[in-house]
C-alpha positions in Angstrom: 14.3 -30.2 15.0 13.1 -27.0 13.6 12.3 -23.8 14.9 12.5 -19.7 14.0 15.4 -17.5 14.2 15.0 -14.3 13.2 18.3 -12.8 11.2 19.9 -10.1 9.5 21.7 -10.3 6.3 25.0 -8.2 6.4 28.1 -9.1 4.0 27.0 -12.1 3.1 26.3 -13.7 6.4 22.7 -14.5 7.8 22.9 -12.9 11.0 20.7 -14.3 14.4 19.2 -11.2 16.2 19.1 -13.3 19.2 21.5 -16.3 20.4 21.1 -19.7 18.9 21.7 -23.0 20.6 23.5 -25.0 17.7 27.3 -26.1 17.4 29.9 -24.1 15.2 29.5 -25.3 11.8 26.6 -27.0 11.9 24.9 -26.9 8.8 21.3 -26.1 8.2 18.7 -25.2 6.4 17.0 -22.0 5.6 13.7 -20.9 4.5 13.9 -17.0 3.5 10.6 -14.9 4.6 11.7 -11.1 3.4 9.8 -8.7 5.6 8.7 -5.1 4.7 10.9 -2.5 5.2 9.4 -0.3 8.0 8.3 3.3 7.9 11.5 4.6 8.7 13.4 2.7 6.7 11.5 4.4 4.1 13.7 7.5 3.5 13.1 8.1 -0.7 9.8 7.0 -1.6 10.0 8.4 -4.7 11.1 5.5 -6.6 7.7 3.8 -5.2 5.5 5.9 -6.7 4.2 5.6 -10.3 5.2 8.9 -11.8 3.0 8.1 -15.1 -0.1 7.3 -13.1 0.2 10.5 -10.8 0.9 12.7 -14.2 -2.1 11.2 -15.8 -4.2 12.0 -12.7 -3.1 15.9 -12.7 -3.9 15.8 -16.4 -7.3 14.6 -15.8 -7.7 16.9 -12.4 -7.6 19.9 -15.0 -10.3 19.3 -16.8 -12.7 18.5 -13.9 -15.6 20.5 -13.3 -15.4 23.6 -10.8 -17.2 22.9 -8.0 -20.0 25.6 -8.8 -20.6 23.6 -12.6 -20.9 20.4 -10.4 -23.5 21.9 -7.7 -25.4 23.3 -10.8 -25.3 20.0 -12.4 -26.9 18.3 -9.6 -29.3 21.1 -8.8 -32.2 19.4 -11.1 -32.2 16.7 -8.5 -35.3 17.5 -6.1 -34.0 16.6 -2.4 -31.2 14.2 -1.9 -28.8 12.4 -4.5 -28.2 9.8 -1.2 -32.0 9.7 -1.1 -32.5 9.0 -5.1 -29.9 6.6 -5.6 -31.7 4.4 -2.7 -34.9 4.9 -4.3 -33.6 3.6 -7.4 -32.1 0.6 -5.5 -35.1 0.0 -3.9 -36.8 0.0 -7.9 -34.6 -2.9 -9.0 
């Protein structure tokens, strides 16, 4: 016979969140599906994050163009980039 039982583990012991019908001793046998931890279980996310990754993309956010050099840069575009990239498309 098999069915689910959801448990905790605590101390070394598989806990049942809900009542099982089985004898005292009985063996069995278990197949382990770990679930994510939820939100607020969560407390210190900080060891989640990749520092090296987030430093590498403040690095790089330095030496992005101001907004102003960007809206000059695209300035030479006659209507819109939306529009041109379609046309373009549309070309292929």
């Amino acid at each position: 016979m098999s069915y689910r039982v959801e448990a905790i583990f605590e101390n070394g012991i598989f806990r049942p969140e809900s009542p099982v019908d089985m004898v005292e001793g009985q063996r069995v046998s278990l197949s382990i599906d770990t679930e994510l931890a939820g939100v607020d279980e969560l407390n210190d996310v900080t060891d989640l994050l990749d520092t090296e990754f987030v430093d590498s993309c403040r690095q790089r956010a330095v030496d992005a163009p101001s907004l102003e050099e960007v809206r000059r840069s695209l300035s030479i575009f006659a209507g819109s980039l939306a529009d041109r990239i379609s046309e373009e498309r549309d070309e292929r």
